[in-house]
C-alpha positions, -999 to +999 in steps of 0.1 A: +483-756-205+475-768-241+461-743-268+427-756-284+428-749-321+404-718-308+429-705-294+456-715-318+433-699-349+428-667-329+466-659-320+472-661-359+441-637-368+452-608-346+491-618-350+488-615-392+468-579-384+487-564-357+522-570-378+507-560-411+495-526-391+529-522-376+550-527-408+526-506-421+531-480-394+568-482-397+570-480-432+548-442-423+580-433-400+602-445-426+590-415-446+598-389-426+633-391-439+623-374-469+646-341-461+623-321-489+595-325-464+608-325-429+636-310-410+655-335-380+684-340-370+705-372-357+693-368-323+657-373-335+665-399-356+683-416-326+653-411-301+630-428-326+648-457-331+660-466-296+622-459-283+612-482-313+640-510-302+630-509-267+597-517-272+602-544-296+628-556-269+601-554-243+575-572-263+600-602-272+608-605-239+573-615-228+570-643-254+600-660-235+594-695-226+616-692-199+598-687-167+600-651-155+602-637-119+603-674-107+608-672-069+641-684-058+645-716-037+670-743-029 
């Protein structure tokens, strides 16, 4: 299936938002680490990050341009 320039234009208008929000949004966590602020502990620190990977993992994985649950046959 080809992409009109529509579609094309589109992707880029909500990709350039949605990863501005997000860097902005991680740059928010990224402050927490101010110990004069907030207490935590490695375990915290640890539960944020690997919830944060697996997402991003998750999300990656859909934009794979391999063919995904493809039905085996001979």
């Amino acid at each position: 299936m080809k992409l009109t320039n529509k579609n094309r234009d589109k992707f880029i208008e909500l990709a350039e938002k949605r990863v501005a929000k997000t860097i902005k949004d991680i740059r928010l966590i990224a402050n927490l680490s101010n110990r004069a602020n907030y207490d935590y502990n490695e375990q915290d620190v640890s539960k944020i990050f690997n919830t944060l990977n697996n997402e991003i993992k998750q999300a990656k994985a859909k934009f794979s341009f391999a063919k995904q649950n493809k039905p085996f046959k001979l």
